[in-house]
C-alpha positions in Angstrom: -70.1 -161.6 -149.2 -67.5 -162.9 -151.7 -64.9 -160.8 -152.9 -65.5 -159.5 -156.6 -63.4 -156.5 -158.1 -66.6 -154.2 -157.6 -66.7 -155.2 -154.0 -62.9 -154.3 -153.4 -63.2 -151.2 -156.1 -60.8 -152.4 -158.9 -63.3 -152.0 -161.2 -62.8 -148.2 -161.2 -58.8 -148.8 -161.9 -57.7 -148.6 -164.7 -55.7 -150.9 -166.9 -52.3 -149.4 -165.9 -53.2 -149.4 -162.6 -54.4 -152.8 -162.8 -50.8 -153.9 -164.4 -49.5 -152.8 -161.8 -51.4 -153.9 -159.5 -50.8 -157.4 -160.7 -47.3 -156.9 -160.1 -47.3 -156.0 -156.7 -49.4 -159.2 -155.7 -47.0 -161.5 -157.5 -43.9 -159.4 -156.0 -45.6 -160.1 -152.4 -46.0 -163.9 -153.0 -43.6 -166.1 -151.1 -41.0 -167.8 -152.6 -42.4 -171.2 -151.3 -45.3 -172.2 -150.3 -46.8 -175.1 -147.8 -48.3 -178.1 -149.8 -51.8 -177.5 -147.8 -52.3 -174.1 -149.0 -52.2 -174.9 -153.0 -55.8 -176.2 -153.6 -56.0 -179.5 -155.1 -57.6 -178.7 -158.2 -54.4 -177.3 -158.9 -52.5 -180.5 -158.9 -55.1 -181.8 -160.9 -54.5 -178.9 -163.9 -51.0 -179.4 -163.5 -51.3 -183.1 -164.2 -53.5 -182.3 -167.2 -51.2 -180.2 -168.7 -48.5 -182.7 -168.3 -50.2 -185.2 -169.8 -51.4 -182.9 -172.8 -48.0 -181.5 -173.7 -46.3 -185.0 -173.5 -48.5 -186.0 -176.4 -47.6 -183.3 -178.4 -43.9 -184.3 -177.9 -41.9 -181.1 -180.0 -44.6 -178.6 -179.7 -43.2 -176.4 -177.1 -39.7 -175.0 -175.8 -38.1 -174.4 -172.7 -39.0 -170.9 -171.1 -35.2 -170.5 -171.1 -34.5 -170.3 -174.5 -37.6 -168.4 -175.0 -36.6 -165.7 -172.5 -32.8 -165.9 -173.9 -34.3 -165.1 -177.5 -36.4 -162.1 -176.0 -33.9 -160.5 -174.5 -31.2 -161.1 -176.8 -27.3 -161.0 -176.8 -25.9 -159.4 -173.7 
């Protein structure tokens, strides 16, 4: 049977519960991982991406200047 959110009952969370949720999966990730367990489609999207975004040289900027402007002077 393949795991859906009715089958494991997340469904009936709600979306708080959910957040959260969300945050204790990404909190329980390692901080590495072993090359054979990241599927290869992955590598793939990653590749896309890279190719995408270097044709649209400009359009984006470095999550750490985005992050620095959100949380502003310290």
């Amino acid at each position: 049977m393949p795991t859906t959110l009715e089958s494991l009952g997340l469904d009936r969370l709600s979306v708080e519960e959910r957040l959260r949720l969300i945050d204790l999966i990404w909190e329980s990730l390692p901080g590495t991982v072993d090359r054979a367990e990241v599927p290869d489609w992955h590598f793939v999207e990653v590749e896309r991406r890279r190719a995408a975004a270097a044709t649209r040289s400009g359009a984006g900027r470095p999550w750490r200047d985005v992050l620095a402007e959100i949380e502003g002077p310290k």
